[in-house]
Structure formats: structure tokens, C-alpha cells
mmCIF file of the C-alpha atoms, coordinates in Angstrom:
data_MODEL
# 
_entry.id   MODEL 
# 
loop_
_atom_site.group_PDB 
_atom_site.id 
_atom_site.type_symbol 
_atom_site.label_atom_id 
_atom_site.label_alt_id 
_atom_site.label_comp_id 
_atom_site.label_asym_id 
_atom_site.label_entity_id 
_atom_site.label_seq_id 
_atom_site.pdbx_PDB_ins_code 
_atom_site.Cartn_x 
_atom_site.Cartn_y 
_atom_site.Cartn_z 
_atom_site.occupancy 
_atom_site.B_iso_or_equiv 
_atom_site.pdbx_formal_charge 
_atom_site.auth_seq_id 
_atom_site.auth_comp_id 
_atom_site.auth_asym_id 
_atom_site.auth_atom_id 
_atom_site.pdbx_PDB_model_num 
ATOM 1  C CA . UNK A 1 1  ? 0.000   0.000  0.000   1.00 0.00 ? 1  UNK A CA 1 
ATOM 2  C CA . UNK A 1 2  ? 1.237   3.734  -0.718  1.00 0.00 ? 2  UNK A CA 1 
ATOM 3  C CA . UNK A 1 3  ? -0.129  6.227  1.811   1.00 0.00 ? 3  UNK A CA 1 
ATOM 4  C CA . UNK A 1 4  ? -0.281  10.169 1.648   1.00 0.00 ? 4  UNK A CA 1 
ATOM 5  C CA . UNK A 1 5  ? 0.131   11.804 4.472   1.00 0.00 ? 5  UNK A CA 1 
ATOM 6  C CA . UNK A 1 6  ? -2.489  14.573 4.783   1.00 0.00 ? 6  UNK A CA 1 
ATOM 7  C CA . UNK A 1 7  ? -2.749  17.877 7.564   1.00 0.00 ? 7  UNK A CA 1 
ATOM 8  C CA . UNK A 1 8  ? -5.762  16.416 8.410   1.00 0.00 ? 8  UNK A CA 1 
ATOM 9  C CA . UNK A 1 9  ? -6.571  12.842 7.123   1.00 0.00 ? 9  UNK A CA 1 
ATOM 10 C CA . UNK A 1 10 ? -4.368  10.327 5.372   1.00 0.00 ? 10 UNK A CA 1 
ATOM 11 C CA . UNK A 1 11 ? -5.140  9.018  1.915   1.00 0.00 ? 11 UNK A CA 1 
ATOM 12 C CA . UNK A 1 12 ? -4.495  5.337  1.503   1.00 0.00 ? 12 UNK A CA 1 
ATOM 13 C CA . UNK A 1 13 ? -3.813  3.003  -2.499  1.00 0.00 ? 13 UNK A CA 1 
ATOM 14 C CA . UNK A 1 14 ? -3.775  -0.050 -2.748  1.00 0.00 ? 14 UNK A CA 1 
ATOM 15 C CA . UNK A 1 15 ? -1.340  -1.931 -5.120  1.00 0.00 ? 15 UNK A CA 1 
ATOM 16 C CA . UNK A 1 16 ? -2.076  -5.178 -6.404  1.00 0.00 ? 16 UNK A CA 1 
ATOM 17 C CA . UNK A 1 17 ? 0.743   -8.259 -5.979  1.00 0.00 ? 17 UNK A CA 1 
ATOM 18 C CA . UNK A 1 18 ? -0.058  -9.268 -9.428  1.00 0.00 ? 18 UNK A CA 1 
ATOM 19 C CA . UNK A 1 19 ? 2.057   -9.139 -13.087 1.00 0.00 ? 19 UNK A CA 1 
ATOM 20 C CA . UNK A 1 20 ? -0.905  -7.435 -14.954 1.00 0.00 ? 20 UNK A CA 1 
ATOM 21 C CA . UNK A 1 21 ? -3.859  -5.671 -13.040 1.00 0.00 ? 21 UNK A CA 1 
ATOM 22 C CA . UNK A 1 22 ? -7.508  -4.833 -15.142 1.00 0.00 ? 22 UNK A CA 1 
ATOM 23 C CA . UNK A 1 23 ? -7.357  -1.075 -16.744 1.00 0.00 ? 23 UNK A CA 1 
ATOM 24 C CA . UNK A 1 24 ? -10.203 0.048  -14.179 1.00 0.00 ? 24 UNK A CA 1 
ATOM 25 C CA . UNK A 1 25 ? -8.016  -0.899 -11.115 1.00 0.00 ? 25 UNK A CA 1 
ATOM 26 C CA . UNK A 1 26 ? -5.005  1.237  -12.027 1.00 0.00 ? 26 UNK A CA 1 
ATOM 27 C CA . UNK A 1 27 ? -7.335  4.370  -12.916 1.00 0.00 ? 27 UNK A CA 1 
ATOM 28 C CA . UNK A 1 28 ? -8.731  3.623  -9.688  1.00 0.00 ? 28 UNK A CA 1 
ATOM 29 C CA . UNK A 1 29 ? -5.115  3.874  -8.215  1.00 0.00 ? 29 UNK A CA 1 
ATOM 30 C CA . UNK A 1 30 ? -3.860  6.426  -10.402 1.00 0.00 ? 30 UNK A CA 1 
ATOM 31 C CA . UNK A 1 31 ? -7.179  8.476  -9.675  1.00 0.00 ? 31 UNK A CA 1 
ATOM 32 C CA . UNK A 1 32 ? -6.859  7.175  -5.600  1.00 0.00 ? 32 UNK A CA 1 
ATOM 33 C CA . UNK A 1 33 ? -2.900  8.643  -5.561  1.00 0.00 ? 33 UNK A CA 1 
ATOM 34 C CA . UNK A 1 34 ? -3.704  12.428 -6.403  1.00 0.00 ? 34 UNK A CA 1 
ATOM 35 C CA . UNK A 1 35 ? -0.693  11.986 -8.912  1.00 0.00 ? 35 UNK A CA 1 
ATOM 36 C CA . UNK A 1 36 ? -1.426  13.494 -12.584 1.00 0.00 ? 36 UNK A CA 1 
ATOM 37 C CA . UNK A 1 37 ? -1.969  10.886 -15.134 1.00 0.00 ? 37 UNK A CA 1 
ATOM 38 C CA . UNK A 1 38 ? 0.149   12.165 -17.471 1.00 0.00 ? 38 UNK A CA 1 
ATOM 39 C CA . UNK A 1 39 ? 2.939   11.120 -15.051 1.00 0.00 ? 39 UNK A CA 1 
ATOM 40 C CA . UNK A 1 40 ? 2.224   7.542  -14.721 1.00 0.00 ? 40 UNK A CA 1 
ATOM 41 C CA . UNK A 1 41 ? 2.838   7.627  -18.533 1.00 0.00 ? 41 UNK A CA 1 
ATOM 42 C CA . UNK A 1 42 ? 6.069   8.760  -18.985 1.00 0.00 ? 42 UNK A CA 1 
# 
């Protein structure tokens, strides 16, 4: 799990143990993380 440390609350992502996850969960992570997408695709 990757966790983001918040002033007041704590925002938690999974990330899957597996080789290849489904399309929906990783926009669900990407989307969960706060991160741009643009910068899981460089």
C-alpha cells in the first residue's frame, strides 16, 4: 500500500501483488494517488 500523508486525514492506495492488473483498477489507483496521469505515462 502507498499512503499520503495529509494535515488532516491520510489518503491510503492499494497496489495489487499481481504481473498485470484490469485497466479500471489502475485508474482507480492512479485516480486514488492524487498523482497526474500524465505522469504515470512517462
Amino acid at each position: 500500500m502507498m499512503q499520503k500523508k495529509l494535515e488532516k486525514s491520510t489518503i491510503t492506495v492499494p497496489v495489487p501483488n499481481h504481473k498485470e492488473i484490469k485497466i479500471g483498477t489502475l485508474m482507480s489507483i492512479i485516480r486514488q494517488s492524487g498523482v497526474p496521469r500524465i505522469e504515470f505515462e512517462s
